[in-house]
N, C-alpha and C positions, 0 to 999 in steps of 0.2 A: 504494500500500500504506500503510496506514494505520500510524501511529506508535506499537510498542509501550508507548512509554514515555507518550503523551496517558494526560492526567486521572490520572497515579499523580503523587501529591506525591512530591518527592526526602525529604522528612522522613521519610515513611514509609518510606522504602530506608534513610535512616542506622536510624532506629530497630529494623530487621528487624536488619539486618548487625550490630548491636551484642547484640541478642539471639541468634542466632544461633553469633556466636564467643564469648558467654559461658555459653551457655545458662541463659541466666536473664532473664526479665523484671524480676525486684525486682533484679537486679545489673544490668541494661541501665537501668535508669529512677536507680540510682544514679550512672552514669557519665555521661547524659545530664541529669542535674537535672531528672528530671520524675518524674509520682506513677508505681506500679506501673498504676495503673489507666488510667493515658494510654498508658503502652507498649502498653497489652493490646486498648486500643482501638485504637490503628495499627497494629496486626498485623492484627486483626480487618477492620479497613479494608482491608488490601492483601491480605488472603485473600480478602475478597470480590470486590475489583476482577478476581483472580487467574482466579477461578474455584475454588479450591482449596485445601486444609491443606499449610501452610508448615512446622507445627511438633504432634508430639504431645506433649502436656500430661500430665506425671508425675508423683506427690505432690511432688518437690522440685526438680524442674526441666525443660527442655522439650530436644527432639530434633529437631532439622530433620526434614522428610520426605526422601524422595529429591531433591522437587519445592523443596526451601527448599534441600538440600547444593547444589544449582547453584545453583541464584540466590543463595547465602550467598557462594561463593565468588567470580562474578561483581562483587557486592557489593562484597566484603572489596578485591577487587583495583583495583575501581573508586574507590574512596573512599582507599584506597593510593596513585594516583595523583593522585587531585584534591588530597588534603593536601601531595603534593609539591610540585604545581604551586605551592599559595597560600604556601607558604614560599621557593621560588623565586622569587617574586616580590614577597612581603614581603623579603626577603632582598636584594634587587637595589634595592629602591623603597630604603630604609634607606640605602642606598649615595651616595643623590642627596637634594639639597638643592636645589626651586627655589625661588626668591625673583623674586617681582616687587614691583616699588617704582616712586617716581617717577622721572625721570632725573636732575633737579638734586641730590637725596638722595642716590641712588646713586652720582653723580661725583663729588661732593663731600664728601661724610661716609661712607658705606658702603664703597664699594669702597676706601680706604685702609686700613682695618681689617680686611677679608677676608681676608686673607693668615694674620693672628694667629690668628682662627677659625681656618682651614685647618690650621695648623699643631701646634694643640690637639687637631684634628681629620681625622688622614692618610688614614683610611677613609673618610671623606665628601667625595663631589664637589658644587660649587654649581655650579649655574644662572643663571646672574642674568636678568631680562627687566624695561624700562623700561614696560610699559604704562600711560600716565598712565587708563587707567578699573580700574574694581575691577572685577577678574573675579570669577566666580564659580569659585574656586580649585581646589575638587575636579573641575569636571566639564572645566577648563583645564590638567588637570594640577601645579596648584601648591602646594608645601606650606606655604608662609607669603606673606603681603604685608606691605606697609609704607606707609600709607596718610595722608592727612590729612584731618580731620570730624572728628565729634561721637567715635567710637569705639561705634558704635550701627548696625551693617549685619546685616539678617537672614541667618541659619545661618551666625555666623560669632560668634567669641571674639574680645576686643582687650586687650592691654594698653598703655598711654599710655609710651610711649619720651621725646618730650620739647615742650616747648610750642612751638605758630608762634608766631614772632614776627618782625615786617619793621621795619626803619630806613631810613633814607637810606645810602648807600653809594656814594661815588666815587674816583676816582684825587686822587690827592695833587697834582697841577696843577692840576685844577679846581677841587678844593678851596681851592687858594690864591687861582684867578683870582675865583671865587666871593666871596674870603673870609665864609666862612662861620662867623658869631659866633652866630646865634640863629633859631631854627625861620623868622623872617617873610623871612630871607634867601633863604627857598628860593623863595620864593611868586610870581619871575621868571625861576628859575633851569630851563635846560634839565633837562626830568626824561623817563625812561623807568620805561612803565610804567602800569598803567591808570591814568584821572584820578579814578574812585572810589575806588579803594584811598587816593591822593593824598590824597584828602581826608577821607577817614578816619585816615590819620596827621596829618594838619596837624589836626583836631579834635583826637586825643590831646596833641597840642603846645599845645591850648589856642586853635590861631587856624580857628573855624568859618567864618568868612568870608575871601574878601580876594583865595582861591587862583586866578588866570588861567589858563586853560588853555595850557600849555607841552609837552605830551608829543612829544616828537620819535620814540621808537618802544614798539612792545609787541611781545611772544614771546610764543608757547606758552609755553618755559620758563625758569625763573625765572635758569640758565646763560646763556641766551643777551642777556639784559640785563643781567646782570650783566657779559658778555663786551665790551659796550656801554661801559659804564662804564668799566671798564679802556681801553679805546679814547679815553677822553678826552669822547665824547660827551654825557655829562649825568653825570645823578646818578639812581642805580637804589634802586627799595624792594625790601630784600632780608633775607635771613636772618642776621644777626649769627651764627649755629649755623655754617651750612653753608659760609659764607667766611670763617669764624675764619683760618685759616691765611692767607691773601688777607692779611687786616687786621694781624694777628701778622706777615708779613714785608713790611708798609707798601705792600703795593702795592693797596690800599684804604685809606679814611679811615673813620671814622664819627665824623663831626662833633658829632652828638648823639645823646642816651641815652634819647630819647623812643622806644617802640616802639608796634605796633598789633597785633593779631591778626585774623585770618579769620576761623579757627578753631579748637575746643579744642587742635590738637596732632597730633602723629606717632604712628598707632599702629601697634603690629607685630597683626597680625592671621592667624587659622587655622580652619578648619573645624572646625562646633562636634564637638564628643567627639575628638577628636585632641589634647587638652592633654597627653595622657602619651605622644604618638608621642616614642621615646626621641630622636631627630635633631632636632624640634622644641623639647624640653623643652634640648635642651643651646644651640640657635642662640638661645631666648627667653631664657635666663639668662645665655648670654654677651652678648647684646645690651645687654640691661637693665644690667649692669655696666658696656660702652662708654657709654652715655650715663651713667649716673650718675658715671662720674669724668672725663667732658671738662665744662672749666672754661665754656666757652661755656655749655653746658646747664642746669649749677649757676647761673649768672648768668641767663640767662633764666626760669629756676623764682624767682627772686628778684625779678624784675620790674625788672631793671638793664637 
């Protein structure tokens, strides 16, 4: 049995059912933002698909027929329902906050802050997910990410949270076994961590030549060589941002003030036309204030 409802546009059902419970086409075309003469013509359209007069036309306003008082009511009741449903579930989606980010960010600068969100914020539940790729956020389910690039990914908005930046970074016995006085100390020294990145900081330190290759290990994440480091094992390129606290209660060093970048920076990111989702517009603004007054971030926006 073929499907009553193939080949009738749903537009043309809202646009009956709003004429019908107003009776009126110029007061259905003002409710729905469109001319009188587009009403007239989607009526005209679902009469004909119908078979039949949906509505008799009066000098000042129209009448359902018998054949329009069903299908008006049908209508009215169905579209009663569908508006329920999309507020119940706008209503529920508002309620949740996911966030994907990287993991090193997350464990180390975001999730100690989340708590204070939370708290400004008792009706909103997070999510959090470490996915180190960028998803495609709306069809993943996610309402924001936290990203590193340019800040330049297609169907998607970014605002710039705080700059990459990586330094040498180890325990305070290496450092000493090391002694380490000036960037050419490193240039034997156990290091973890890619050997290009290496020597892209050893260029910003000014020494393009000389670096031997030393690397004792790599990670996926930038945690887990860091985790290295603390172990005594080298010396990691890392985020002066993200192991502030590390460094601030001495159980890292950063011996020098030379940094390097990948890339532009951390950006919080959302699917384009969602900039005024109210749960977004409140996580971006509180966000943007956590980096703007942690001292690390001030200092790397500075080029220290």
């Amino acid at each position: 049995m073929a499907d009553p409802l193939s080949g009738i546009p749903l537009a043309s059902i809202r646009v009956f059912e709003a004429a019908a419970r107003l009776k009126s086409f110029t007061r259905a075309a003002e409710e729905l933002g469109m001319t009188q003469a587009a009403v007239s013509w989607q009526i005209k359209a679902l009469e004909g698909r119908l078979g039949q007069s949906l509505f008799r036309r009066l000098p000042r306003e129209v009448q359902p027929t018998e054949a329009g008082e069903r299908l008006s009511r049908a209508a009215t009741e169905a579209i009663t329902l569908l508006r329920r449903a999309i507020d119940d579930l706008t209503e529920a989606d508002e309620h949740i906050l996911s966030i994907t980010t990287l993991a090193t960010l997350a464990t180390q600068w975001l999730a100690p802050r989340l708590g204070a969100f939370q708290l400004l914020n008792p009706g909103l539940a997070v999510r959090l997910d470490t996915s180190p790729a960028l998803l495609d956020l709306s069809r993943e389910g996610f309402d924001v990410g936290i990203r590193s690039g340019s800040g330049e990914w297609a169907g998607m908005e970014s605002q710039l949270l705080m700059p990459s930046v990586f330094t040498p970074l180890c325990g305070p016995a290496m450092a000493d076994r090391l002694n380490l006085k000036d960037p050419c100390d490193l240039l034997d020294a156990p290091r973890i961590g890619m050997e290009k990145e290496w020597a892209a900081w050893f260029a910003a330190a000014g020494l393009s030549d000389g670096a031997r290759p030393a690397t004792r290990l790599t990670a996926d994440y930038q945690v887990l060589e860091v985790a290295a480091a603390l172990g005594d094992q080298g010396v990691a390129l890392a985020s002066p941002i993200l192991f502030a606290r590390e460094i601030k209660a001495g159980l890292l060093v950063r011996p020098f003030r030379q940094i390097v970048s990948f890339h532009a920076g951390y950006y919080l990111v959302w699917p384009e036309g969602r900039r005024r989702s109210p749960k977004i517009r409140r996580f971006r603004d509180w966000l943007q204030a956590q980096a703007d007054a942690d001292p690390a971030v001030v200092e790397a926006r500075a080029g220290v």
